[in-house]
C-alpha positions in Angstrom: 0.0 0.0 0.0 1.4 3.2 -1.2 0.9 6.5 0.3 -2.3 7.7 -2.2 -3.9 4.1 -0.7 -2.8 5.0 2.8 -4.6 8.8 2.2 -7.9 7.5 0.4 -8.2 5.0 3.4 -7.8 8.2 6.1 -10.0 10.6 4.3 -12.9 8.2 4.0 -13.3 8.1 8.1 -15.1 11.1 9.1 -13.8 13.3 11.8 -14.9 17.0 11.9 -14.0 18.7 15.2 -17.0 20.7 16.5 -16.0 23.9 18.3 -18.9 24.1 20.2 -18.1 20.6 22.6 -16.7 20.6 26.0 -14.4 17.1 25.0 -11.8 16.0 24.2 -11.5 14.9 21.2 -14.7 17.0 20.7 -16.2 14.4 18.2 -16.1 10.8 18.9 -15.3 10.3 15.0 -11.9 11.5 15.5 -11.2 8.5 17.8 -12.4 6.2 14.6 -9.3 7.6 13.2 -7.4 7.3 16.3 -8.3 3.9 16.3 -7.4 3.3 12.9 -3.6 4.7 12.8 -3.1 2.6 16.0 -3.5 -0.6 14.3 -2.0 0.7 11.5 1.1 1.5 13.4 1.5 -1.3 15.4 0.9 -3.6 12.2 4.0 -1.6 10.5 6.3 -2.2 13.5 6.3 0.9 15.0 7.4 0.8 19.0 5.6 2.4 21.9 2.1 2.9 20.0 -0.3 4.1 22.9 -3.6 6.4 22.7 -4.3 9.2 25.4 -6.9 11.4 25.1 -7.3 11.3 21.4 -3.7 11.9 20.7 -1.8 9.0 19.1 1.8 8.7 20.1 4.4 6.0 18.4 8.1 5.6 18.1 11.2 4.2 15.6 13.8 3.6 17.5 17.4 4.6 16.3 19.3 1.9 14.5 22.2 0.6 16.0 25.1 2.9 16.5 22.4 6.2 16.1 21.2 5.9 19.7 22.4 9.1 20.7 22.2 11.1 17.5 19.3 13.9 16.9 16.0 12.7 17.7 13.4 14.2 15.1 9.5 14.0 15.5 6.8 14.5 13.3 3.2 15.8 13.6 0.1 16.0 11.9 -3.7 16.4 12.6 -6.6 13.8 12.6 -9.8 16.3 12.5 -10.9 18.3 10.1 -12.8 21.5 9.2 -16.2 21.8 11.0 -17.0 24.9 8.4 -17.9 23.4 5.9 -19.3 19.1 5.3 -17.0 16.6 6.6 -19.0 13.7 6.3 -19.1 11.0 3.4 -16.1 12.3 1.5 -16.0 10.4 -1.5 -12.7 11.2 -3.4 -12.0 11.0 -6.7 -8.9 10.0 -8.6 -7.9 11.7 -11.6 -5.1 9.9 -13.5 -2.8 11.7 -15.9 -5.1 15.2 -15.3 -5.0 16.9 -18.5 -5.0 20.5 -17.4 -8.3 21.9 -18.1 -11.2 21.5 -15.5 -12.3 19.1 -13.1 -15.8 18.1 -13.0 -16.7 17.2 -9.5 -19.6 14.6 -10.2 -21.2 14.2 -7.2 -22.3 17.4 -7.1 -21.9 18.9 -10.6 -19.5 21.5 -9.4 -16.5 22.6 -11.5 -12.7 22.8 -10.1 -11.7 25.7 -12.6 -8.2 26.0 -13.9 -9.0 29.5 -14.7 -10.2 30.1 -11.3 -7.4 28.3 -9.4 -5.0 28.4 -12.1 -2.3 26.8 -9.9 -3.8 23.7 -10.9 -3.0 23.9 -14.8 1.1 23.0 -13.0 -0.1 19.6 -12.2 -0.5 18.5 -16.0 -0.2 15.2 -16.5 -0.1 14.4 -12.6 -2.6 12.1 -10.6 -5.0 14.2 -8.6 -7.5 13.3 -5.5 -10.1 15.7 -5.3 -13.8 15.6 -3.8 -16.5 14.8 -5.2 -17.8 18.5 -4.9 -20.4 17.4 -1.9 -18.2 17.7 0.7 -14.1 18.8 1.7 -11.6 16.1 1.1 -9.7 16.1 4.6 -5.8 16.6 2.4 -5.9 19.5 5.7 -4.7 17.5 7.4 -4.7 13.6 6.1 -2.5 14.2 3.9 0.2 14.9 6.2 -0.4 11.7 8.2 -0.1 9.7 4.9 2.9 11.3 4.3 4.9 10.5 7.9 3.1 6.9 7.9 4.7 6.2 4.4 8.2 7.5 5.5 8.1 5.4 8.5 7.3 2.3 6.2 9.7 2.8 3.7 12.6 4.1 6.3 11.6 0.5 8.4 11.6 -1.6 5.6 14.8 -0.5 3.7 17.2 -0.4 7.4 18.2 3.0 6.7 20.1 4.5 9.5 18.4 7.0 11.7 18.1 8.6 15.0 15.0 7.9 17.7 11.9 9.1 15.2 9.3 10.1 17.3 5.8 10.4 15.8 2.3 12.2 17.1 -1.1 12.9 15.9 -3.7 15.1 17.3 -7.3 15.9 17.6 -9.2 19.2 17.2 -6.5 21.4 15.4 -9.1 23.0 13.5 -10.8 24.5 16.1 -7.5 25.6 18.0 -7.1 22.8 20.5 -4.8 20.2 19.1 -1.8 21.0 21.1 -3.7 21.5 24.6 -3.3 18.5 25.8 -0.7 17.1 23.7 2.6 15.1 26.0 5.4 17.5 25.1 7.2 15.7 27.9 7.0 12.2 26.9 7.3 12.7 23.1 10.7 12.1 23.2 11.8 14.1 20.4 14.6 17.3 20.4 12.6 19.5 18.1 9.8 18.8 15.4 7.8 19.3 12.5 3.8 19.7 11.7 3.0 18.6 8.3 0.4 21.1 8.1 0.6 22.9 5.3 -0.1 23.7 1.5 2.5 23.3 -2.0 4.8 20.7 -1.5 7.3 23.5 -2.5 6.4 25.5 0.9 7.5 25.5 4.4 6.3 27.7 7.2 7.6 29.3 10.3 5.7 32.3 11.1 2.5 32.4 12.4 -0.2 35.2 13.9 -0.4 35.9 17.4 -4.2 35.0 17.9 -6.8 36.3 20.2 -10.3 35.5 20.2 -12.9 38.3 22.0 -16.8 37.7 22.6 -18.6 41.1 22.4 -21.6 41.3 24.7 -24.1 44.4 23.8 -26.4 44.8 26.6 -29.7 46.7 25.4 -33.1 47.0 26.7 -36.4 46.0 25.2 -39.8 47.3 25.2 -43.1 47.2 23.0 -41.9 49.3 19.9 -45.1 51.4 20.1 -43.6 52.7 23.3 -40.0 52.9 22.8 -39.1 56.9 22.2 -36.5 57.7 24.6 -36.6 54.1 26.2 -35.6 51.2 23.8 -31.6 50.8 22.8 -32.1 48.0 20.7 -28.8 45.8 21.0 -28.5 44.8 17.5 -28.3 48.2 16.1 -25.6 48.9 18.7 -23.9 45.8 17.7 -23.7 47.2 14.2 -23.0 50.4 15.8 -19.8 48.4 17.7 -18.2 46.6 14.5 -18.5 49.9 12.3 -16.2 51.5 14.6 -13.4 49.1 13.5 -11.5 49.4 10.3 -13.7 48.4 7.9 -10.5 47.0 5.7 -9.1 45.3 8.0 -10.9 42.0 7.7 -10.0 39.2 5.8 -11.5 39.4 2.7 -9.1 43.0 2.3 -6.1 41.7 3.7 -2.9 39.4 2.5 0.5 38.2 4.0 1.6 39.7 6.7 -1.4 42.0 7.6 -3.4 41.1 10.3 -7.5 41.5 10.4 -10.6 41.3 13.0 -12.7 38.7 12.2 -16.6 39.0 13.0 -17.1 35.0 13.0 -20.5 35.2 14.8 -23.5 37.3 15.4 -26.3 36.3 17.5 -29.0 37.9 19.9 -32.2 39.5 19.9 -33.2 43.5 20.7 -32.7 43.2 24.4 -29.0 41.6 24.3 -26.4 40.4 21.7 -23.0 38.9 20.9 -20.2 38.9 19.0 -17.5 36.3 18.3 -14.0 38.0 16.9 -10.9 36.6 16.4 -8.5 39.0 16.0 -4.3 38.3 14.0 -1.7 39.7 13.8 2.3 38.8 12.8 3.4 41.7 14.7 3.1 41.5 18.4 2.5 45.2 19.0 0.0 45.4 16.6 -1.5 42.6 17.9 -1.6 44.4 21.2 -3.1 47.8 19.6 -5.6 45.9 17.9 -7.1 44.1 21.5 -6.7 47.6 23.0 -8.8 49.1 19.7 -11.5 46.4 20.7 -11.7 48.2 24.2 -11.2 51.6 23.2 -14.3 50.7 21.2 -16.4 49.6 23.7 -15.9 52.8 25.9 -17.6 54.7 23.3 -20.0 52.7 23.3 -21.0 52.9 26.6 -20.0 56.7 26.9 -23.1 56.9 24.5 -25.2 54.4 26.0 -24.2 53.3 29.5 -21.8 51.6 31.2 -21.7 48.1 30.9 -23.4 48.7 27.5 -20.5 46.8 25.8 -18.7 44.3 27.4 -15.5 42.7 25.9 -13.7 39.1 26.7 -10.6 38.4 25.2 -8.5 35.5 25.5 -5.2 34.8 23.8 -4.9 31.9 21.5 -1.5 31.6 20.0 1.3 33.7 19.4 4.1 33.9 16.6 6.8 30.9 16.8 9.2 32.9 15.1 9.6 34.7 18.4 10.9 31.9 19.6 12.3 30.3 16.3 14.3 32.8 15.3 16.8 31.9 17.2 17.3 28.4 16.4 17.0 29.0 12.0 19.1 25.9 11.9 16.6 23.4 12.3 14.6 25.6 9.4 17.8 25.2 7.3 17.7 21.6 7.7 13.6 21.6 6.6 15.1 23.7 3.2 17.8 21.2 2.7 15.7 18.4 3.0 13.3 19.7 0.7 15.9 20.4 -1.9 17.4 16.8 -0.9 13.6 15.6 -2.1 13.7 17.2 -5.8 12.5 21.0 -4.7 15.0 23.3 -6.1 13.5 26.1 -4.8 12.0 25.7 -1.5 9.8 28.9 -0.8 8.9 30.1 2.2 5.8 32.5 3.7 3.9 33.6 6.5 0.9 31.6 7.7 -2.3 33.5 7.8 -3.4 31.3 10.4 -2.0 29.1 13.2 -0.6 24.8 13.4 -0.5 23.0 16.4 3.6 24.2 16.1 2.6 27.0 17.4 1.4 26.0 20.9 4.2 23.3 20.8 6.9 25.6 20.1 5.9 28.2 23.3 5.5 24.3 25.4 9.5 24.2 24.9 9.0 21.9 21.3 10.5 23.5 18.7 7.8 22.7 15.4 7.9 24.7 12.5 5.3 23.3 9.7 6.3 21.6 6.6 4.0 21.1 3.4 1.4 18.5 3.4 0.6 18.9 -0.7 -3.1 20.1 -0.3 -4.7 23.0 -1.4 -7.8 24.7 -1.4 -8.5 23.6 2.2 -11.6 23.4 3.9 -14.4 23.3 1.0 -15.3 21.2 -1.9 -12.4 22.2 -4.4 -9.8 20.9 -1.9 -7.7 18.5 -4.1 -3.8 16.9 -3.4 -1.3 16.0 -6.2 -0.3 12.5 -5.5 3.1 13.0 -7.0 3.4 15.9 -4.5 2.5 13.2 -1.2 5.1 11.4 -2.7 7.6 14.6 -2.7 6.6 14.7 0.9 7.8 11.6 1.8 11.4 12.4 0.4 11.4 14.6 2.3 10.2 13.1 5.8 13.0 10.4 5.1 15.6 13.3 4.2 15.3 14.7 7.4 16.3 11.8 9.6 19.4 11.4 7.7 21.5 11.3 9.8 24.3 12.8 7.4 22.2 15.7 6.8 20.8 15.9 10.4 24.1 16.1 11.9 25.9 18.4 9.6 23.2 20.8 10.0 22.2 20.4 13.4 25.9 19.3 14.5 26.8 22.1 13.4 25.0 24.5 15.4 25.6 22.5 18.7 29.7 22.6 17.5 
């Protein structure tokens, strides 16, 4: 079984995280998966396979004479997107793709080259992509299919490595993969997420995340007898969100420019909320853009009371450069290995988002995110170039090399 049979088995079990559950994992499908890459692991001869909490941990312990070179771990996510339907995908493979659309059949959608016009590069590749009635899961799948084929091929061809120290987590699309993730027993000196887009692309910098609930207390009474008397809580939501910059939302914004991000809105005259998240790459606008959120709300309730507006924010994630930065060389190893893999040209760019490497890398495990050869995440154009998954694996197996490993990483500690 090759690594497009190991990802068609993954994306056909269902597991959308649901951000609205106390659990962990917050769906009980995730643990189908769960329960799936534990057999899987222990029937490809992986050591130390246990399940806690969702989270799937395994080992591959050095060959002889490599027991106390680098340890290197790898990390990918089980759930996936609640936005938008999770369940039933039923992918479809298109051999030797000839460049022009896709029709997606089971839904009679179109995955338009002109539209998405990165896809015209995969001429003549194999594609997986959905059937157009649901997302495909590549976010994050893909990247399990990846490590698990590396780990096969690396075990049966006795190449020489270090420990190799494997993890896979629930809930990551809803922020809560790395909560409760064993940073202490992992076993690994630094690691990657393979968690991200082009095969050609690797990732290091993150937002610094905050998500803030709006409360807008107003007060209701028959409309017939409202002059003077009513403030009607919707309107002074609207009121609230019009006093932020209208162009810095998502849909205006690219790269390194951070946004607000009215998720939810829900309520009735008498009281409403709203559910922000608020990015930023920069850590002091990050800061300015909470404090705007307040500053906000006391002109809010300068014109209609106190307590009028109330604001809750809570930080979700912050930057891992902050802390990366400072250690480039295991990011010099990820380009090497890349380039080791057939990339020429490994590119590099912000994320306009967040990986479970973000969390791990403030919980003292270094994890920037390698590619995971999906794109279009989370809807029903979503689609994977097989030949990429199989770039990825090249590169999961150049990066336990120990050559490579220890005249990068050596290097450094020398």
């Amino acid at each position: 079984m090759g690594v497009l049979e190991k990802f068609i088995d993954l994306v056909k079990i269902d597991s959308p995280s649901d951000p609205a559950s106390p659990t962990c994992p917050s769906t009980a499908m995730q643990l189908d998966v769960a329960n799936h890459l534990e057999r899987v692991m222990k029937e490809m001869g992986i050591s130390n396979v246990r399940q806690q909490d969702g989270y799937v941990y395994g080992e591959i312990p050095a060959t002889p004479g490599y027991e106390d070179k680098t340890s290197v771990g790898f990390i990918a996510h089980m759930d996936t997107a609640p936005e938008f339907n999770g369940i039933g995908v039923k992918p479809q493979v298109i051999e030797n793709y000839d460049g022009g659309d896709v029709l997606l059949k089971g839904s009679g959608h179109i995955l338009s080259a002109v539209e998405y016009p990165v896809l015209r590069s995969f001429k003549g590749h194999t594609l997986v992509t959905t059937d157009g009635t649901t997302l495909l899961g590549a976010d994050d799948k893909a990247g399990i299919a990846i490590i698990l084929q590396a780990v096969e091929e690396l075990l049966a061809e006795k190449a020489p490595h270090g420990k190799i120290c494997l993890g896979f987590t629930p809930d990551e699309e809803i922020g809560m993969g790395a909560s409760f993730f064993d940073v202490s027993g992992f076993g690994a000196d630094f690691a990657y997420t393979l968690d991200g887009g082009d095969i050609t692309d690797y990732e290091y910098e993150t937002f610094n995340a905050a998500k803030t609930v709006v409360t807008i207390n107003g007060f209701s009474i028959h409309p017939g007898t409202s002059k003077d008397k009513m403030r009607n809580a919707l309107l002074i939501a609207m009121e609230y969100n019009a006093l932020l910059p209208a162009l810095e939302t998502p849909a205006h914004t690219e790269g390194y420019e951070g946004f607000f991000h009215l998720q939810e809105m829900h309520g009735k005259a008498e009281k409403a909320t709203m559910e922000y998240i608020v990015r930023d790459h920069d850590m002091k606008r990050f800061q300015e853009r909470k404090a705007m959120m307040d500053k906000a709300a006391e002109q809010i309730n300068r014109r209609w009371g106190d307590g009028t507006a109330v604001v809750d924010t809570h930080d979700q994630y912050y930057n891992m450069y902050e802390v990366l930065k400072d250690h480039m060389e295991i990011l010099e190893l990820a380009e090497s290995a890349m380039k080791a893999a057939g990339i020429e040209h490994p590119t590099h760019s912000p994320i306009r988002g967040g990986t479970d490497g973000s969390v791990l890398t403030y919980k003292g495990l270094l994890c920037p995110n390698l590619p995971s050869a999906g794109h279009n995440a989370h809807g029903r154009y979503e689609y994977a170039p097989v030949e990429s998954l199989k770039t990825g694996v090249k590169t999961v197996k150049a990066l336990v090399s120990p050559e490579l490993v220890e005249t990068i990483i050596g290097k450094k500690e020398g």
